[in-house]
C-alpha positions in Angstrom: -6.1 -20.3 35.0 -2.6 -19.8 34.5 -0.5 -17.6 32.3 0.4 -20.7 30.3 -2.8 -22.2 30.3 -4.5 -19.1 28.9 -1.9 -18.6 25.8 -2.8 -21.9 25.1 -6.4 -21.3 24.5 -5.6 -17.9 22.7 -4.1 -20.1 20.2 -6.9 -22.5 19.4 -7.8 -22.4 15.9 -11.2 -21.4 16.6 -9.5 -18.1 18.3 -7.2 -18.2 15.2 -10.3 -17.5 13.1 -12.7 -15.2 14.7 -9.5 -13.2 14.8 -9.0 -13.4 11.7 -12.6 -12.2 11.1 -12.7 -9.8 13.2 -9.7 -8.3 11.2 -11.3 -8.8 7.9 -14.7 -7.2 9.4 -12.8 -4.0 10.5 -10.4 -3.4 7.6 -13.9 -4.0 5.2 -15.9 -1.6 6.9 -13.3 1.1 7.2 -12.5 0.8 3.6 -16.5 0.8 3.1 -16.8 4.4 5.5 -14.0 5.8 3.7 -14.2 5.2 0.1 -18.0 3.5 0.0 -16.6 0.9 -1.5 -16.5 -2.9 -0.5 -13.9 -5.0 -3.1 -15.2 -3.1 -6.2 -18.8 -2.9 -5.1 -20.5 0.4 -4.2 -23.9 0.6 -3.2 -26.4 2.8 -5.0 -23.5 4.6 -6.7 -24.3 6.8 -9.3 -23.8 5.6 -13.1 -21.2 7.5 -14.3 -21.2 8.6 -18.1 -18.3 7.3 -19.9 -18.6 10.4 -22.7 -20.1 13.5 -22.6 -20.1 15.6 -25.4 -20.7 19.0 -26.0 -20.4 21.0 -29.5 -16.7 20.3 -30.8 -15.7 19.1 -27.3 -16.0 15.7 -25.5 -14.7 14.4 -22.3 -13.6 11.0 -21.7 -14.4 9.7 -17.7 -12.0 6.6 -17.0 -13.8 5.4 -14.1 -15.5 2.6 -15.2 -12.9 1.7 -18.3 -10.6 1.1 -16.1 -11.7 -0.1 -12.8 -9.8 -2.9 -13.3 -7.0 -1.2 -13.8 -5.4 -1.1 -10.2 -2.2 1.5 -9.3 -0.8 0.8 -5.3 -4.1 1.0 -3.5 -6.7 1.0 -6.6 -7.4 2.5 -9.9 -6.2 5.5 -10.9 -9.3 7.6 -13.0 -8.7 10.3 -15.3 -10.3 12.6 -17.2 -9.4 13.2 -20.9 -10.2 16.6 -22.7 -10.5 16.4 -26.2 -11.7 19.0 -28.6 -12.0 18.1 -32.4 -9.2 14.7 -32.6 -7.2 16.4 -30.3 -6.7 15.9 -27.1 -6.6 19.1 -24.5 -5.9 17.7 -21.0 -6.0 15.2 -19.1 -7.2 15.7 -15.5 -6.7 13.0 -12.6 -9.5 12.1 -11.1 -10.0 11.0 -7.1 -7.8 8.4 -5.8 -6.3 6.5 -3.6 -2.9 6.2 -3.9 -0.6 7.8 -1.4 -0.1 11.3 -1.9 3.9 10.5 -1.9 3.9 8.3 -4.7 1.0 10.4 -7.0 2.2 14.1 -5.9 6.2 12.6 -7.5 3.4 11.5 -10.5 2.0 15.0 -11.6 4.9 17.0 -10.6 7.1 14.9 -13.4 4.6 16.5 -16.2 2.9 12.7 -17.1 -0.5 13.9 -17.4 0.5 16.2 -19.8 2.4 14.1 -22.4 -0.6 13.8 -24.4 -1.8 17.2 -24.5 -1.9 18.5 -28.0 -2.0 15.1 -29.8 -4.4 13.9 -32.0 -6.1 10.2 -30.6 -4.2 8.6 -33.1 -0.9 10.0 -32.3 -1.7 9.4 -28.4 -2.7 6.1 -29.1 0.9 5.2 -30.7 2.8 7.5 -27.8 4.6 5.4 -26.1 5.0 6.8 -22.3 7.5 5.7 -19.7 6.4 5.1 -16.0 7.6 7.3 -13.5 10.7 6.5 -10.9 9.8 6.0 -7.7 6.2 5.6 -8.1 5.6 3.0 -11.1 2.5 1.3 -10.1 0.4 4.6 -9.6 2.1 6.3 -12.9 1.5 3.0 -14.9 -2.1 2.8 -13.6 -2.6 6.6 -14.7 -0.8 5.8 -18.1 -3.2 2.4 -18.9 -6.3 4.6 -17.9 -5.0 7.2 -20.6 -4.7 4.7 -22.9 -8.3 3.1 -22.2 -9.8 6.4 -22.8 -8.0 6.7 -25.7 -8.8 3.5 -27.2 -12.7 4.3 -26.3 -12.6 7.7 -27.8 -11.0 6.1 -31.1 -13.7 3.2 -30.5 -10.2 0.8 -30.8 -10.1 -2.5 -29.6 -6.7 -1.7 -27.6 -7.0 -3.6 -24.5 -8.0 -2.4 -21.3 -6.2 -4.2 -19.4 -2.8 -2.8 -20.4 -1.5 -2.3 -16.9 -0.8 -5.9 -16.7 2.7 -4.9 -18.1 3.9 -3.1 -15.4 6.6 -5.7 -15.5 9.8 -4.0 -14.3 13.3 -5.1 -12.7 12.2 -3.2 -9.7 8.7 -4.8 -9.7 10.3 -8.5 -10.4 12.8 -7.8 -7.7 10.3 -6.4 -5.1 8.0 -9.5 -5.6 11.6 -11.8 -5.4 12.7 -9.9 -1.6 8.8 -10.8 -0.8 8.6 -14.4 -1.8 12.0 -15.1 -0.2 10.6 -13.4 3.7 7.4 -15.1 3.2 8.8 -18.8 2.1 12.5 -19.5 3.4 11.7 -18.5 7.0 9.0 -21.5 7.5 11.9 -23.6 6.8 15.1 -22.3 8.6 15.7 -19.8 10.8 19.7 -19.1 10.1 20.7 -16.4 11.7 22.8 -15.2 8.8 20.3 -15.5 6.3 17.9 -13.2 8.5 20.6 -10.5 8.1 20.8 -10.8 4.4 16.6 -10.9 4.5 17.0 -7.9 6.4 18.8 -5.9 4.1 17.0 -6.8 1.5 13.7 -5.7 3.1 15.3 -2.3 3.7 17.1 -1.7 -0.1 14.9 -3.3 -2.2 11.4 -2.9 -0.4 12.1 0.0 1.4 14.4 2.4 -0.6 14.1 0.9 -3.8 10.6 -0.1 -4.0 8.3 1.7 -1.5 6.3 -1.6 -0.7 5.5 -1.9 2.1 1.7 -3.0 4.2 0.3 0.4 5.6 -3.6 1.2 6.1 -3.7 3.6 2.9 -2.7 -0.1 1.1 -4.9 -2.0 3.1 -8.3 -0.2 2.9 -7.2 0.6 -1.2 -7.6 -3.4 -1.4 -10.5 -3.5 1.1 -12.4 -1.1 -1.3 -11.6 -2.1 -4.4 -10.4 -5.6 -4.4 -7.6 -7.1 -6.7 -7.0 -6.6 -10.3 -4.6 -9.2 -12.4 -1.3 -6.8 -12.4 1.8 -7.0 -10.8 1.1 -4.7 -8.1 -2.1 -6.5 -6.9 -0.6 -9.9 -7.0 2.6 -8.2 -4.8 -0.2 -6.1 -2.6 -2.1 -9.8 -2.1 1.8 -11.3 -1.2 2.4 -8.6 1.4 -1.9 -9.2 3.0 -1.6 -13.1 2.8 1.8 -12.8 5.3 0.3 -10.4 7.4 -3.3 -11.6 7.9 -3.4 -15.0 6.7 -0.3 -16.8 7.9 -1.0 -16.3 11.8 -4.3 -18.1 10.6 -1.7 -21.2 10.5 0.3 -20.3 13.3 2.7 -18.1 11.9 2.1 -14.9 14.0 3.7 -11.8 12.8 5.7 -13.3 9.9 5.4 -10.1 8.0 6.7 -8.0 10.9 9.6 -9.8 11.7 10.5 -11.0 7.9 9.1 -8.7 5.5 8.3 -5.1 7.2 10.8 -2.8 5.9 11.5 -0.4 8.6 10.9 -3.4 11.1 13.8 -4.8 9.5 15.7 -1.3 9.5 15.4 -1.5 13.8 16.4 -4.6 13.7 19.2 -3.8 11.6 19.9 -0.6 14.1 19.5 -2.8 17.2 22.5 -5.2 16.3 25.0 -2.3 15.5 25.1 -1.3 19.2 25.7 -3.2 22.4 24.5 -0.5 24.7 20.7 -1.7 25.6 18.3 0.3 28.0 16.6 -2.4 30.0 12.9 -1.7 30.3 10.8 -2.8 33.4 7.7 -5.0 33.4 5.8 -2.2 34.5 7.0 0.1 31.6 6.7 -2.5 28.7 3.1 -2.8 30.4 2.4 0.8 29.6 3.9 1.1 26.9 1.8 -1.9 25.3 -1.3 0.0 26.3 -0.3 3.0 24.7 0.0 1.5 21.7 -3.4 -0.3 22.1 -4.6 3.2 22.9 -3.1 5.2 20.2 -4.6 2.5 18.0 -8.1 2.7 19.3 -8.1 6.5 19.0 -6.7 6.1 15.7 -9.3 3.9 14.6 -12.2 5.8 15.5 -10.8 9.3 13.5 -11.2 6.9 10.1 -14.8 5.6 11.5 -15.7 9.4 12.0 -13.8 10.9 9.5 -11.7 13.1 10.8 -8.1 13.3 10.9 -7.6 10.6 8.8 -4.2 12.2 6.8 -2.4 9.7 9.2 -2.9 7.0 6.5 -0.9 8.5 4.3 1.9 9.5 6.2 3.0 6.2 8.4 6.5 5.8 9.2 7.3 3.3 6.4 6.4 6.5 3.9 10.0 7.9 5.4 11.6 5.0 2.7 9.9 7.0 0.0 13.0 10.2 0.9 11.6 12.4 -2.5 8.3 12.8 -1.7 7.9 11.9 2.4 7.2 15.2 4.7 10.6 16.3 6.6 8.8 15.4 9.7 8.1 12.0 8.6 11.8 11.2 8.1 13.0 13.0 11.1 10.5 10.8 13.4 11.6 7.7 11.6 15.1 8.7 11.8 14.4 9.5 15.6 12.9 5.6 16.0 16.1 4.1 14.2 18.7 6.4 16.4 16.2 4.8 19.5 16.8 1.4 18.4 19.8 1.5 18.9 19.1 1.1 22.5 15.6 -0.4 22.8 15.0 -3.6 20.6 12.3 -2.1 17.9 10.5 0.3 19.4 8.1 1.3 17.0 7.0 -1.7 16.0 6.3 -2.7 19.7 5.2 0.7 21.1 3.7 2.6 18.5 2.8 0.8 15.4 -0.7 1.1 14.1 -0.7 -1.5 11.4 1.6 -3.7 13.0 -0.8 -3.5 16.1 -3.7 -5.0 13.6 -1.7 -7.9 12.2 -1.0 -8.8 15.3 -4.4 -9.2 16.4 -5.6 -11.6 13.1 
């Protein structure tokens, strides 16, 4: 069979599909191994007691209250201390957002803007999100607000972080409609560039939106919620593992990835290319298939799986990203000068996923 002939029956739409499934199957069961949760569902979980009460003192558990209120990669649980009508502390519970985002959350003092308020002074407070992580700050802030509303047996609604509704957020969706819709009509070379820069100041270092496995296995586990940053998380997953369904291959990593975008961008500033062999593209493709294996298994077992949370794209995210982070994303951009987007074809762990639904 030759080359030709074999692409050809790679891209049947029967190949197309049990692909696709095969992505689905893996992304479910990791997010079911990590968090023991499939899209909400956890099986024989414990029930978890809204109140509990002792003496003068109750404690307010968010978990259920607000399940449906989703942050970046799923809800955001706290606790809420109250003694008398006032409220002590409020603790964060377990997550799943990306340490970035909710370590910028609690060092900016949120939690405690309702310590020492009575319910129905917390319930009227009126608390801002915080920059550079405003889906996991709303989603702590409407979980507050639940547990207030529960404690004061109000009828405030629950569903409060539908209102996450920000010029960022409306901007971020905007960069994300335009890479997913324009491209499957032309392919202008000068549009691309403006696309391009738009995926890097807007999604990148505006935004932080990007498709990584922390996002990925959060929506895996506990499936999507009716706010802004589920229907943008469900925009980002439709590109990336639905659209090569219809013979769109890799529309998110060519028009929508932020730091694929950033090579890109890199690539065309310099004239000077190093010209790779057969053989070492061949190699190199197998290391990534490699890395990605190995990387696979450490989330199946367990172990080492901090790598979630600190892809390159978390680089975009300068406050709050490690220093090694950015200097290895740095590094990749410098390279790309040279060799066309080198992480995204040698290295990169969730682009090497998309690829394969």
């Amino acid at each position: 069979m030759t080359d030709k002939k074999a692409k050809k029956n790679a891209n049947t739409p029967i190949v197309r599909a049990v692909s696709f499934l095969a992505v689905f199957l893996i992304l479910a069961s990791l997010a079911l191994v990590k968090d023991g949760k499939i899209f909400g569902f956890q099986p024989g979980a414990p029930e978890i007691n809204i109140a509990v009460t002792e003496g003068n003192s109750t404690v307010i558990n968010t978990t259920e209250l607000g399940k449906d209120i989703s942050g970046y990669a799923g809800p955001v649980p706290v606790e809420i201390h109250i003694t008398g009508s006032r409220i002590d502390s409020v603790h964060p519970l377990p997550n799943d957002e990306t340490p970035g985002f909710f370590k910028r959350v609690l060092k900016s003092g949120l939690a405690e803007s309702w310590n020492g308020l009575t319910l129905e002074e917390a319930a009227a407070k009126q608390v801002d999100g915080v920059t550079g992580a405003t889906f996991s700050s709303k989603a702590l802030i409407a979980n507050v607000q639940s547990g207030i509303a529960y404690a004061i047996d109000s009828d405030v609604a629950k569903k409060s972080s539908g209102t996450d509704i920000t010029l960022k957020a409306i901007a971020v969706l905007i960069v994300i409609l335009a890479g997913a819709i324009i491209p499957l009509f032309t392919k202008n070379s000068r549009y691309r560039l403006v696309q391009e820069l738009l995926n890097v100041a807007v999604l990148g270092f505006w935004g932080g939106t990007f498709i990584d496995y922390a996002m990925m296995l959060g929506f895996f586990a506990y499936g999507p919620a009716m706010t802004l940053a589920s229907i943008t998380v469900l925009l980002l997953l439709i590109t990336g593992i639905i659209y090569p369904i219809f013979r769109k291959p890799g529309h998110y990593c060519s028009w929508i990835c932020p730091f694929g975008s950033l090579q890109d961008l890199a690539g065309k500033a310099s004239k000077k290319k190093i010209k790779l062999s057969a053989r070492t593209v061949k190699a190199l493709d197998l290391f990534r298939e490699a890395l990605w294996t190995i990387l696979l298994l450490l989330l199946y077992i367990g172990w080492g799986t901090e790598w979630i949370d600190n892809e390159l794209f978390t680089a975009f995210i300068v406050e709050s990203a490690s220093i090694y982070v950015i200097a290895i994303g740095a590094a990749f951009v410098i390279l790309s000068l040279f060799i066309q987007r080198p992480f995204c074809r040698f290295v990169c762990p969730t682009g090497t996923i998309l690829k394969k639904s």
